[in-house]
C-alpha positions as CSV (number, residue, x, y, z in Angstrom):
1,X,77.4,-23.2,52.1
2,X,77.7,-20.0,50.9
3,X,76.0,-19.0,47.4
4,X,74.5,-16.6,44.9
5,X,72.8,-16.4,41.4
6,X,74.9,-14.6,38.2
7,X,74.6,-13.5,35.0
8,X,78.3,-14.3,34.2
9,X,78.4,-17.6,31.8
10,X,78.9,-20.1,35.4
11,X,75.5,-19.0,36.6
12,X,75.6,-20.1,40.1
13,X,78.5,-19.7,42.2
14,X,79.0,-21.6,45.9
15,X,81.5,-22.3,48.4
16,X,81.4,-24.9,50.7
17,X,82.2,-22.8,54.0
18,X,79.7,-23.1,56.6
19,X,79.9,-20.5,58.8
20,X,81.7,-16.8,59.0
21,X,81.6,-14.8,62.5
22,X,83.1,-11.7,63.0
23,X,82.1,-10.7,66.5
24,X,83.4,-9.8,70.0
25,X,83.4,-13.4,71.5
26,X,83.8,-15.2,68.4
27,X,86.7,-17.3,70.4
28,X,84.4,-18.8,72.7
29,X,81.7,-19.9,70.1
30,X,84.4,-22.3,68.1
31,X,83.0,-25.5,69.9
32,X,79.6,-24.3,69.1
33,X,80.7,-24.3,65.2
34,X,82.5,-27.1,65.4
35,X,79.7,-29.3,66.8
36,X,79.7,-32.6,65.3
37,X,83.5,-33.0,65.2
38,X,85.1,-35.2,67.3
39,X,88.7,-35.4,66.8
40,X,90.0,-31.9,66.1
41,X,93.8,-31.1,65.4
42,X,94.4,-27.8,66.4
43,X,97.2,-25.9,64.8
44,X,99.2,-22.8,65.7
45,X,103.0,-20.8,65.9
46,X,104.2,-20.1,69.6
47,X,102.7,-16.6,69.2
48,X,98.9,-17.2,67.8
49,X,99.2,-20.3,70.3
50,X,99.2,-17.6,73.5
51,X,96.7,-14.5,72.4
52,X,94.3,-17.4,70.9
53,X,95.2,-21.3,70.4
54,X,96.1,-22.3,73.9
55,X,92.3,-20.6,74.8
56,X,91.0,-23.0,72.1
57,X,92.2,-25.9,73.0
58,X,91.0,-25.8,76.4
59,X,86.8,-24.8,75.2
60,X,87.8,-28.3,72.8
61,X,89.1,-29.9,75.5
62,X,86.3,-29.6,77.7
63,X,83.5,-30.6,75.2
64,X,85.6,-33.7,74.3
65,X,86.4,-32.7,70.9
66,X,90.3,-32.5,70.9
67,X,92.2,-34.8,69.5
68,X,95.8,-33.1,69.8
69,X,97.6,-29.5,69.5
70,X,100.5,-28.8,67.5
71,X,102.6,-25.5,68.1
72,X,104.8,-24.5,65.2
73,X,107.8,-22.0,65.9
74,X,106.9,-18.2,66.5
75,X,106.8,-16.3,62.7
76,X,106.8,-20.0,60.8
77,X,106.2,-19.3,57.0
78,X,104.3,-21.1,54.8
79,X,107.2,-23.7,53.3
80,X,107.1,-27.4,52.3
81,X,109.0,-27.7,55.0
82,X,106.4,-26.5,57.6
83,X,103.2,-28.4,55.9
84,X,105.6,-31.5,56.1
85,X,105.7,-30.9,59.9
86,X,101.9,-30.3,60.3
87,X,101.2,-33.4,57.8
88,X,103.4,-35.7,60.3
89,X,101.9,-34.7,63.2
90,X,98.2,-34.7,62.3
91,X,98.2,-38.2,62.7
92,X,97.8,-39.6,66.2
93,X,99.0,-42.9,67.6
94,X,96.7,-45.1,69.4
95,X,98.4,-45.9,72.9
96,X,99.5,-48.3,73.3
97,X,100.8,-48.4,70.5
98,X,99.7,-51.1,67.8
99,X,102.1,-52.4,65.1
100,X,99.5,-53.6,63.0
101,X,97.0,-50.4,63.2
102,X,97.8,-47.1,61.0
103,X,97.6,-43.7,62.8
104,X,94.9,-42.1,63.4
105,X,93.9,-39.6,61.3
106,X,91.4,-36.5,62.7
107,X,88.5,-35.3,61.6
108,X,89.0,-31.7,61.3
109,X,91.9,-29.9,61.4
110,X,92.1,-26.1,63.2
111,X,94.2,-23.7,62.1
112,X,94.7,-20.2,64.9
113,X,96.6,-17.5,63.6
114,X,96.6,-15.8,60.1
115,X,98.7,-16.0,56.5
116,X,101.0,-18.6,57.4
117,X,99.4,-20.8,59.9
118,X,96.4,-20.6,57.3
119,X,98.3,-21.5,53.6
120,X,100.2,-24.2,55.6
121,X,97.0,-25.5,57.1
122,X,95.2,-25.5,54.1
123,X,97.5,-27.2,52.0
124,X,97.5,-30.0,54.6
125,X,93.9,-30.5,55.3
126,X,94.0,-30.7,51.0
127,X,96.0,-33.5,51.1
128,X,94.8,-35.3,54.2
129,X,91.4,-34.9,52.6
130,X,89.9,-33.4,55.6
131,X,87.9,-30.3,56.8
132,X,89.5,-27.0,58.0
133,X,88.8,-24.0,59.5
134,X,90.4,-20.6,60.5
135,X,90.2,-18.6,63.9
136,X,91.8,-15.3,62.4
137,X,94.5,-13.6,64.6
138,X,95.1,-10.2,62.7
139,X,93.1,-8.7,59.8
140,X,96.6,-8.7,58.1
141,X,95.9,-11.0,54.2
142,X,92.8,-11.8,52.4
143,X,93.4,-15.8,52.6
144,X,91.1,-16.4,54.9
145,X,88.0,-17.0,52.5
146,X,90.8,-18.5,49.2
147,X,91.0,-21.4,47.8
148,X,95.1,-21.1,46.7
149,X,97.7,-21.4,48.9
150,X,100.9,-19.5,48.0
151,X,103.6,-21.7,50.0
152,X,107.5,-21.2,49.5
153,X,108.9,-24.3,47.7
154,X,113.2,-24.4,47.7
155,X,113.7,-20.7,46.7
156,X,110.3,-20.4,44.7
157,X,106.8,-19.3,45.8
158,X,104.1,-21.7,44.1
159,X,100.5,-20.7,44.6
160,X,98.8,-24.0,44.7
161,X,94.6,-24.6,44.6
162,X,94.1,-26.4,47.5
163,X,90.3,-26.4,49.7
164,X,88.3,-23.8,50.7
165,X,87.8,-23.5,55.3
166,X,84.5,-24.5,56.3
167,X,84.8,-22.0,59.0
168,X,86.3,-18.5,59.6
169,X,86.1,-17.4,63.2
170,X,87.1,-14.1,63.3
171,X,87.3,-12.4,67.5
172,X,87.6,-8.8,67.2
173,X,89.1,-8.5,70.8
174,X,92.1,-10.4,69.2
175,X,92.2,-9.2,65.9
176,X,92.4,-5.4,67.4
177,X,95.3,-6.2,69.5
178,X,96.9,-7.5,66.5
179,X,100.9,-6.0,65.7
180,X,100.0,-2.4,63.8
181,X,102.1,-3.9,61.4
182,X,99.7,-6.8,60.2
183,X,97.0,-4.0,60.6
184,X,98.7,-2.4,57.6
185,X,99.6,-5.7,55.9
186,X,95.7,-6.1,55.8
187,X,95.2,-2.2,54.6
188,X,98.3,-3.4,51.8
189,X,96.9,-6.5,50.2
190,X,93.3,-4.3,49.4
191,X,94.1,-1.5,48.5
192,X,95.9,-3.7,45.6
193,X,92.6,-4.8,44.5
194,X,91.6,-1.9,42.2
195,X,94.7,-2.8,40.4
196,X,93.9,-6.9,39.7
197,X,90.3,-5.8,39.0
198,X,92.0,-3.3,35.9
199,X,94.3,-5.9,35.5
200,X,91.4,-8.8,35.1
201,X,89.2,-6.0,32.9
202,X,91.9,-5.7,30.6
203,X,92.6,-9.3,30.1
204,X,89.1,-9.7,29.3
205,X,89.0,-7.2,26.1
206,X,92.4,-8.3,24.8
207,X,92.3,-12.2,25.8
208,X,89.0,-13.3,26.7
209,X,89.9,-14.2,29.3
210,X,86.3,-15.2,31.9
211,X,85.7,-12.1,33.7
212,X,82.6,-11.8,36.2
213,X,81.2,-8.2,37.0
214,X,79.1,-9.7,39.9
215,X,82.5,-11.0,41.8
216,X,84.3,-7.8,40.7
217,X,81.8,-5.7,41.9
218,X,81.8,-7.7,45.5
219,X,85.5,-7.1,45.7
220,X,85.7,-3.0,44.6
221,X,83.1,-2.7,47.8
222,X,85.0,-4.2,49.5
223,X,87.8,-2.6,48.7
224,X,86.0,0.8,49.2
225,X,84.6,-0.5,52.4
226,X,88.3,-1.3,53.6
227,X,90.1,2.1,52.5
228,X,86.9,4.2,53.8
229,X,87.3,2.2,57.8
230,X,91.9,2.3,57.4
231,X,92.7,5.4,58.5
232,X,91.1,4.5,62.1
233,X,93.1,1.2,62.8
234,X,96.1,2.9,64.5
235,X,93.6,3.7,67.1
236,X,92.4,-0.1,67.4
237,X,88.3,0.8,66.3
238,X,86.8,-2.1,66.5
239,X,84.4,-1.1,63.6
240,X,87.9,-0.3,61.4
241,X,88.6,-3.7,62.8
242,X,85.6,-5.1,61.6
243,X,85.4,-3.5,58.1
244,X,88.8,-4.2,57.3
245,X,87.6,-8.1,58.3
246,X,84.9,-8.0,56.1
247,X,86.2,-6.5,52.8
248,X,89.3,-9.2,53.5
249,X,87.0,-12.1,54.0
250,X,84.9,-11.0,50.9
251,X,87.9,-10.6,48.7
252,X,88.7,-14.7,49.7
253,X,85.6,-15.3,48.7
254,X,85.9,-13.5,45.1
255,X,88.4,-16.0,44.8
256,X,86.9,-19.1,46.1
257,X,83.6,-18.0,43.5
258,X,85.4,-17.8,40.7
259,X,87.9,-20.9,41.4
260,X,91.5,-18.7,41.0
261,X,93.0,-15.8,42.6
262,X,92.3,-13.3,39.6
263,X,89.7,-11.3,41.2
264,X,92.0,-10.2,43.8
265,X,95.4,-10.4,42.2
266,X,97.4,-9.2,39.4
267,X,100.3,-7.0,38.1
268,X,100.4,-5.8,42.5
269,X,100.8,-9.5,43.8
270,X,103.0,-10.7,40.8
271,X,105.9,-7.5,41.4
272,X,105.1,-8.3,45.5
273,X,105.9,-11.7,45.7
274,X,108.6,-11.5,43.1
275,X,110.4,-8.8,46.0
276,X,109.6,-11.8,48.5
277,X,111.0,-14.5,46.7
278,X,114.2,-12.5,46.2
279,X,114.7,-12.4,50.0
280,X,114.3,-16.3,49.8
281,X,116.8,-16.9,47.3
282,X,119.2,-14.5,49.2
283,X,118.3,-16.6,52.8
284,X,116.6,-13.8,53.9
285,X,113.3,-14.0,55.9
286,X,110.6,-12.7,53.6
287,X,109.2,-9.2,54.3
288,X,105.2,-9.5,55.5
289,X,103.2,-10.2,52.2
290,X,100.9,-7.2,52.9
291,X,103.3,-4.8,53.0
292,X,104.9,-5.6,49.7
293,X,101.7,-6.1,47.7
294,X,100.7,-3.0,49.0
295,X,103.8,-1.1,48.0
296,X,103.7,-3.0,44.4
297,X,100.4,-1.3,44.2
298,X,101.9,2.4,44.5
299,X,104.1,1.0,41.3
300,X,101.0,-0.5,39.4
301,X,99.2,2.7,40.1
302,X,101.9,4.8,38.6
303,X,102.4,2.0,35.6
304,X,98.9,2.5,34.6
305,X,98.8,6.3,35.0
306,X,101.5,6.7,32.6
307,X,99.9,3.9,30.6
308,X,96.9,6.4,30.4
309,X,99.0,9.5,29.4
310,X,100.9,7.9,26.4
311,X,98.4,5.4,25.2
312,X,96.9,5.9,21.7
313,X,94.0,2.9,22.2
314,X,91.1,4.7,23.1
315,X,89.3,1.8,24.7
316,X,92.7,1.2,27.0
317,X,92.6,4.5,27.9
318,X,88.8,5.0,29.1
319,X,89.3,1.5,31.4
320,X,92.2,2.9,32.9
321,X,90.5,6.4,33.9
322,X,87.5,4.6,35.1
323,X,90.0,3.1,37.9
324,X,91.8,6.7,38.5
325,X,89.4,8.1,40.9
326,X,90.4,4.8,42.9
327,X,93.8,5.3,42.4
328,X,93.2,8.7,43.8
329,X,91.8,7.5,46.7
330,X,94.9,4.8,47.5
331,X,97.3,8.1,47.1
332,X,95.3,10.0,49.5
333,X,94.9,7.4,51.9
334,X,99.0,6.5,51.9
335,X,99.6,10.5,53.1
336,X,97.5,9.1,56.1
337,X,98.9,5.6,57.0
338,X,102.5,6.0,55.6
339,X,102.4,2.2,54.7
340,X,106.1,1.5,55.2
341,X,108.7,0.5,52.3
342,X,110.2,-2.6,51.7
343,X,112.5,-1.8,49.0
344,X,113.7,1.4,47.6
345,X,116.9,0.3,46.0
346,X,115.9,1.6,42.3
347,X,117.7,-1.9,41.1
348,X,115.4,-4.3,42.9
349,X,112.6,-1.9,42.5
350,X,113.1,-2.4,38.8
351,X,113.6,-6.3,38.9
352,X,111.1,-7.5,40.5
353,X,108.6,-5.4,37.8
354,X,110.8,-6.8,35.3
355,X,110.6,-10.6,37.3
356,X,107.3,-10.1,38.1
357,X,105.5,-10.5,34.9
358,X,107.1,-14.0,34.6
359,X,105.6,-15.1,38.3
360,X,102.9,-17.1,37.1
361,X,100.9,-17.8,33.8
362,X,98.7,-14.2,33.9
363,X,97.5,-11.7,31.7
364,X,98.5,-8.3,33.4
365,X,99.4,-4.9,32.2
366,X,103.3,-6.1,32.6
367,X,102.5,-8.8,29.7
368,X,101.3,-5.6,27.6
369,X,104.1,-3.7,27.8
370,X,106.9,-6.3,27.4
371,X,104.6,-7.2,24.1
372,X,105.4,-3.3,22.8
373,X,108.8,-3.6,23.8
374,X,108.0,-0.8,27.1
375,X,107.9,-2.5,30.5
376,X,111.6,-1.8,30.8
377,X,111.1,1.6,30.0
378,X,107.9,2.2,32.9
379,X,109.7,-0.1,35.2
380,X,112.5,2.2,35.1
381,X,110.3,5.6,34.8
382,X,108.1,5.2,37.7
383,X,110.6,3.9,40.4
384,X,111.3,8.2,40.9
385,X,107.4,9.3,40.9
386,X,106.7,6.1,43.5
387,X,109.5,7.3,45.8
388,X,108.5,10.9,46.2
389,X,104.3,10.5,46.4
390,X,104.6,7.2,48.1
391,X,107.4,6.2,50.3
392,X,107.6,8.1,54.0
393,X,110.0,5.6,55.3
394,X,111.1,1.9,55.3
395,X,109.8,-0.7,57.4
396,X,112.8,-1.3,59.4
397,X,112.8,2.3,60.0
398,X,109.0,2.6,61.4
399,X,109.1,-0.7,63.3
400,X,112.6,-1.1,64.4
401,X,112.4,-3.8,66.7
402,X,109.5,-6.2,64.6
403,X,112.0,-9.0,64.5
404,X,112.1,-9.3,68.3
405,X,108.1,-10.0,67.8
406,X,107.5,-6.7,70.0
């Protein structure tokens, strides 16, 4: 279990998880984690299955601990669908078989890769009322450590509280081999986090809404942490590797201490997923989440400077300037990495601002402006200054051949 002291009004905060390694070798240690479990469902797609899973079953396999593997396809996402799968597999018929017996359920249920394999897993070993854990494939979301699991339902995405894993194995061998695009996914969902911390600040003078400056605090240095170690991931550093990790597991953990995803999500996740779940309701295959939430941020950066320019509330404007220097730094870095677009159309660009303050029941700067009768007005103003400071290229353009998995 994982715990500290506070002075916020809960006191105490503690997550259940048991164990998190970050190490070259981590792989090899999962049966030494794992120890006590004796009927372990291992879960994978066809790629985490060959840089990590099939590795994993066999240490299992040969300390008697496996119970069966599952292999979803190559780039499954997180949809009913796919936890339907995983929740009819995980239980395992006796042979031979038994009419009268019910199927054997396991004891602990594996998940080897990263977002997807992990939401979808989680979700499952909720429901099953079973353990999990998490060997990490790419440093590419901040799920890891989370308690929610954002899975697309029909043509929605649903965030759902499900459990917390009980271990994170995270081998730096594999996670620095990663795609470079799940590298920058990684880089995209944190830098967001200066924005749902200003987002969660502002709630808390205007709503009173619970706010925690211990679990804010964690997640700005992590934040920092993450932006100070990005611009060496293109060459693969394993301690960029490792930092990146860290300040990604950390953020999960913000949210698994505080029992919701506010500490590491706000007006950036709500425009993000809103652009993802357009794809979905126009049968397109959703862009990686990282890359969108981190692009949302470049627009949530620019809402809020504006925000700061015009504003006449005095106390708005001195929390928004305490956040510029970050702000600053996310610009800065972006010249660097060139985090790739997703959409530059200036007509989705301004929907999903205008969608996104409707994604889910939160208090975030886009609630604040629809209430003065404004967000149309900033949606509309920043799409020009996010285009010329931010964008140096689309995704497609960068990483032509990402759908062939190359």
């Amino acid at each position: 279990m994982i715990e500290m002291d506070c002075t916020c009004v809960q006191k105490h905060h503690a997550i259940p998880t048991e164990a998190v390694e970050i190490s070259f070798g981590a792989l090899e240690k999962a049966p030494e984690h794992l120890r006590g479990y004796h009927r372990i469902f291992l879960v994978a797609d066809e790629n985490t299955y060959a840089v990590a899973g099939k590795r994993v079953e066999a240490l299992l396999r040969e300390r008697g601990m496996l119970s069966h593997v599952f292999v979803l396809p190559a780039g499954a996402l997180p949809t009913a669908e796919n936890v339907g799968k995983v929740l009819i597999e995980a239980g395992r018929d006796a042979d031979p078989y038994d009419i009268n017996a019910f199927s054997l359920n396991p004891d602990y249920l594996l998940a080897v890769g990263s977002g997807s394999v992990n939401d979808t897993c989680r979700m499952v070993s909720y429901r099953l009322g079973i353990p999990y854990g998490i060997v990490g494939t790419a440093p590419s979301m901040d799920g890891y450590a989370s308690v929610v699991a954002p899975l697309l339902n029909g043509r929605r995405k649903i965030v759902y509280t499900c459990t917390i894993a009980r271990h994170i194995l995270i081998d730096l061998e594999v996670n620095a081999a990663a795609p470079y695009p799940l590298l920058l996914s990684g880089v995209g969902d944190m830098i967001g986090k200066y924005v749902a911390i200003l987002d969660w600040e502002n709630s808390r003078d205007r709503t009173g809404e619970y706010y925690c400056e211990k679990i804010a605090g964690m997640v700005l240095s992590a934040t920092d942490k993450c932006i100070s170690a990005s611009e060496a991931l293109e060459k693969r550093d394993p301690d960029a590797v490792r930092s990146v990790s860290e300040g990604l597991i950390l953020s999960g953990e913000g949210i698994a201490f505080c029992g919701s995803s506010r500490p590491a999500s706000g007006t950036e996740h709500m425009i993000g997923q809103t652009w993802e779940v357009m794809d979905v309701e126009e049968g397109k295959v959703p862009n990686l989440h990282g890359i969108e939430v981190g692009e949302a941020t470049f627009a949530a950066m620019e809402i809020f400077r504006r925000l700061h320019g015009e504003t006449q509330d005095a106390s708005l404007r001195a929390l928004i300037e305490k956040y510029l220097p970050a702000f600053d730094r996310v610009e800065a870095l972006q010249r660097k990495l060139k985090i790739p677009f997703t959409v530059t159309d200036r007509g989705r660009f301004v929907e999903g601002i205008l969608r996104g303050r409707t994604f889910r029941e939160r208090y975030t700067v886009l609630q604040y402006l629809y209430e003065k009768g404004k967000l149309k007005e900033y949606a509309e103003a920043v799409y020009a200054p996010v285009m010329e400071k931010y964008c140096f290229g689309t995704f497609r353009e960068r990483f032509p051949d990402w759908e062939k998995g190359i």
